[in-house]
N, C-alpha and C positions, 0 to 999 in steps of 0.2 A: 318278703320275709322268709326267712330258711324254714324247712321243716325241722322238727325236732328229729326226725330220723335222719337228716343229714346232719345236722347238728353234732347228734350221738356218732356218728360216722367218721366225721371230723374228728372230734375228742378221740375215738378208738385209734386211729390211724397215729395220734400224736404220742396216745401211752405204749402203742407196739414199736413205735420210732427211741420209745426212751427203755421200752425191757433192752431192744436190741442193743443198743447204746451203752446200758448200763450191764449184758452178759459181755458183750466184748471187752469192757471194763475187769470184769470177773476175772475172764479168764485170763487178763495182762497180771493183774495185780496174783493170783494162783500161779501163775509161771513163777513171778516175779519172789513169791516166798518158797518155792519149791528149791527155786537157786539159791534163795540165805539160809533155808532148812542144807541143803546141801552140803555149803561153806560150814556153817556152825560146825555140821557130823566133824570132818575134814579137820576144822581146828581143833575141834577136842579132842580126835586120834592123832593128830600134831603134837597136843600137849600131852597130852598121858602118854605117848615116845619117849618127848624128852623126857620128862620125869621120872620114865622106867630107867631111859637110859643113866643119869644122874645117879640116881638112885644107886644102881648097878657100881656106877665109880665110886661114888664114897663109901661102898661096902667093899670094894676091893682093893681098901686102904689110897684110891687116887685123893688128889687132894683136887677141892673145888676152888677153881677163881672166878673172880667179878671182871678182871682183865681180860688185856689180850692174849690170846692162848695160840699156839705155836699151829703156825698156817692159818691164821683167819684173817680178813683185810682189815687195816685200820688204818681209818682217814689223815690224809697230809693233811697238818696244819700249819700253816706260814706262821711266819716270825712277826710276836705281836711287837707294835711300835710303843 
């Protein structure tokens, strides 16, 4: 029959196998939101550009379109049957 201090030995062994486990976890998942914290900053000084820049056009009388606008690519589309 085990002793209980090997017992408790065991059991410790198994919860420093899951702290370890579950910091490496940590620190994938803290990487892991430091890079969408990142992307997000990035997109939203993306978006408040454009919007400056818009902004900017239809106050100095440009007119806005939903189109295609002169140099930007627009997809071939074949000939529907």
């Amino acid at each position: 029959m085990p002793s209980v201090l090997g017992m408790l030995e065991a059991r410790e062994k198994k919860v420093r196998e899951e702290v370890a486990r579950l910091r490496e976890e940590a620190e994938r998942v803290q990487a892991a939101l430091v890079a969408a914290e990142g992307a997000l900053v990035r997109l939203a000084g993306a978006r408040e550009t454009v919007a400056e820049v818009l902004g900017e056009q239809a106050g100095q009388g440009g007119e806005l379109t939903s189109g295609a606008v002169a140099g930007s690519t627009v997809p071939h589309r074949g000939v529907a049957s």
